[in-house]
Each structure stands twice: as structure tokens, then as C-alpha cells.
N, C-alpha and C positions, 0 to 999 in steps of 0.2 A: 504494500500500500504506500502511496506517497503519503510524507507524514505532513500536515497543515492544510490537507486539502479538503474538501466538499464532503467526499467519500467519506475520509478518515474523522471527519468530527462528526460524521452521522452516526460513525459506527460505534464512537467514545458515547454519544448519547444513549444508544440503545443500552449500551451494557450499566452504564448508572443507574438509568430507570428499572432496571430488571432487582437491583437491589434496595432490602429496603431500606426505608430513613428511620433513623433512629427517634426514640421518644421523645416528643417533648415537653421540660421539666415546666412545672410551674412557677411562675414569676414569684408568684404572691401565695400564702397559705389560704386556702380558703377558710379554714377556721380559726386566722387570725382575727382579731378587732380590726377596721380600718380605725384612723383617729382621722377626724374628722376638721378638728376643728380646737382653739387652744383649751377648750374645758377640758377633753378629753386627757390631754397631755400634761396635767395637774399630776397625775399618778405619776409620772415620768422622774427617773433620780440618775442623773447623771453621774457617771463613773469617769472620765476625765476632769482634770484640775480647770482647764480653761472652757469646756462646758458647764464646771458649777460658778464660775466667776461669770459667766457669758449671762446665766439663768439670774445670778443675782443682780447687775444691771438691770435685766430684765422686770424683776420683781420691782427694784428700787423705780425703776423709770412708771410703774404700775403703780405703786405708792406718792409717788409725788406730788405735791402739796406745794402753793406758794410760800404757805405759811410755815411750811418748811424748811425756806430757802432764806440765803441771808439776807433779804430785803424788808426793807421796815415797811411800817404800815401805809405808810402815805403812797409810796409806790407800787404799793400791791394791791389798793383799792384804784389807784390809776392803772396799772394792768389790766383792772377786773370790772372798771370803768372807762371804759377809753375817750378822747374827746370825739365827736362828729360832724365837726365842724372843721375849714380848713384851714392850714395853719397858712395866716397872713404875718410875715416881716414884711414892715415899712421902713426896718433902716437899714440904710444903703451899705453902712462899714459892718454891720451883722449880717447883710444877706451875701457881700463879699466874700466873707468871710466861711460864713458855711460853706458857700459855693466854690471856693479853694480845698476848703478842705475837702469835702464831697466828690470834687474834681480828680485830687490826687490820689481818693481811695486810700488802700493799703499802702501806698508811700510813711517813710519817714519820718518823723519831726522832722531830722533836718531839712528835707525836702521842703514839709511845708515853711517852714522857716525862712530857708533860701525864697521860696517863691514871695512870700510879704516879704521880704527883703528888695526883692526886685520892683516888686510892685510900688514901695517906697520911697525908691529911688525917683521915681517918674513921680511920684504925689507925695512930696514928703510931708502933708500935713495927713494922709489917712492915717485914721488909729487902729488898725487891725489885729485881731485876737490873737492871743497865744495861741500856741498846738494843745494847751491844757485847759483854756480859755475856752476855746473851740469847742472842744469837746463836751467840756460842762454845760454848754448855752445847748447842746445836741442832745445831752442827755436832758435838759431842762422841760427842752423842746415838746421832745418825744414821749421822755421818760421810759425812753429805753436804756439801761445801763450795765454797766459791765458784773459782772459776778468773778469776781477769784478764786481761781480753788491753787493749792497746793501742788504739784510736780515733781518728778523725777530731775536731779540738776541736771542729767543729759537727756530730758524728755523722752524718757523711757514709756511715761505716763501717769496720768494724772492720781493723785492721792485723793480721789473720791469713790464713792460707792462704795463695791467691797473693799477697797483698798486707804477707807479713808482712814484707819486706824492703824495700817503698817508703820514699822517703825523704819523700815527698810525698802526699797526698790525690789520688787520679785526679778525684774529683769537682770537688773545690774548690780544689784545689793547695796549700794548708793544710803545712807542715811535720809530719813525723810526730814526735810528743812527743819518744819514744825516744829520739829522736837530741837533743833540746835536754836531757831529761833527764842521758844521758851528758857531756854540755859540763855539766851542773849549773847549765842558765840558768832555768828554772822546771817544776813538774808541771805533766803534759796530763791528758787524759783516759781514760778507760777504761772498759770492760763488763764486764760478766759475764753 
């Protein structure tokens, strides 16, 4: 027979089909539970270290509460009442001013700095905000505001959730600031 030709793959065909195929396994148990849905998965006990840290995230972010969080009352009821109305500046070195910083996004201080510098130069009577200045008249604004939590120094991750009580970095073993902070031997780190 020539091998690759018409003939010979017909002939390959026949003799496959002649044999049988083997069984095939089930996927899935049929007398398992499916789990359907997260109630279901309530019975569920994880045997990996970073699935029971993963689950308790989980829980924690299910529990969560403003009145939980480090924020005082005044802006938790502004949270939980928002204004509905739109926010009107009429002044021109505050609407500047946000509008730089808004501009330059995740930029710098120095950046924005630099940039009212420059801007300065050509008006040197505008009074335009600090980079902290700024910020505060945004949080003012908004009343949206930062939350700190605590850190790994080499941002391993953050010392919240399950981790908010380590005294150590699970990744790197790293001292958690907190604690050198309370001795008052130097600041660590931190996110937001």
C-alpha cells in the first residue's frame, strides 16, 4: 500500500472503528451535592493556610461595618448621607487648584508642586494650595478620605484582616511597624 494515500487512510479507518472505545468515566459523582450557591458552602473548612486566610477576608469583608472603620461620626453619616446636589466652586484659585491636582492624578507632590511653581511664575500674585492643602479642601469637598492601615516595610502586605494582629510579616518575617511604633523606636509603613 502506499503509505498517506486515499486507500491507506481508509483502510486505518476501518480497522479503528472495528475496535471498541473504551468507557467513559464520569465527570461529576452523581451522588454528590452540587453546591449551588454561597449558603451551601458555609459547611466548607479549608485545609490550606492561604485558603483559611482567603475565607477570612472573606468573612471580615461580610462583616463590615462603617462603624467599624476608623472614621468618626460626622463622616460616616456623610457617607451614609450623601449631598444631591452639585458641587458648585466659585473660586477661581480653589477651582485651579483642584483642577491641577485632578489633572496630574497619581503624580507626585513634587510634581504638583513644580507645576504651581510654574504657574507662579507667569501670575505671581495667585495663591494656590499646597499638595496637602489640596487634598484636604478634596477631602472637605467630597468627604471622601483616606483610611491607613498598617504594612509590611517591603509591602509584603497589609496588617489588616486576618493579619491585623501579626506581630511579624508571614511573607518576609519583617517586624510589624505597630509594634516598634508603640516602643517609639521609629515609623513603618502604611497604605491606603
Amino acid at each position: 500500500m502506499d503509505r498517506g494515500s486515499l486507500q491507506d487512510i481508509q483502510h486505518e479507518d476501518s480497522e479503528t472503528q472495528s475496535q471498541p472505545l473504551p468507557p467513559v468515566l464520569p465527570l461529576i459523582d452523581d451522588d454528590a451535592p452540587l453546591l449551588k450557591n454561597d449558603e451551601n458552602c458555609s459547611d466548607f473548612v479549608p485545609v490550606i493556610e492561604d485558603i483559611k486566610i482567603a475565607r477570612e477576608f472573606i468573612n471580615a469583608l461580610k462583616g463590615a461595618k462603617l462603624e467599624h472603620n476608623k472614621i468618626d461620626e460626622d463622616t460616616c453619616y456623610q457617607i451614609k448621607h450623601p449631598t444631591t446636589t452639585p458641587l458648585v466652586i466659585e473660586n477661581p484659585t480653589v477651582r485651579l487648584s483642584l483642577d491641577l491636582y485632578l489633572a496630574i492624578g497619581n503624580a507626585s507632590e513634587e510634581m504638583y508642586t513644580a507645576a504651581c511653581n510654574a504657574i507662579r511664575r507667569r501670575f505671581p500674585n495667585e495663591e494656590l494650595f499646597t499638595f496637602y492643602k489640596v487634598k484636604w479642601k478634596i477631602e472637605e469637598l467630597t468627604r471622601i478620605m483616606f483610611i491607613f492601615e498598617d504594612m509590611c516595610i517591603n509591602g509584603c502586605l497589609g496588617f489588616t484582616g486576618p493579619y491585623s494582629d501579626k506581630t511579624n510579616c508571614q511573607a518576609c518575617a519583617k517586624i510589624n511597624m505597630k509594634h516598634l511604633l508603640r516602643e517609639n523606636r521609629f515609623p513603618g509603613s502604611n497604605f491606603k
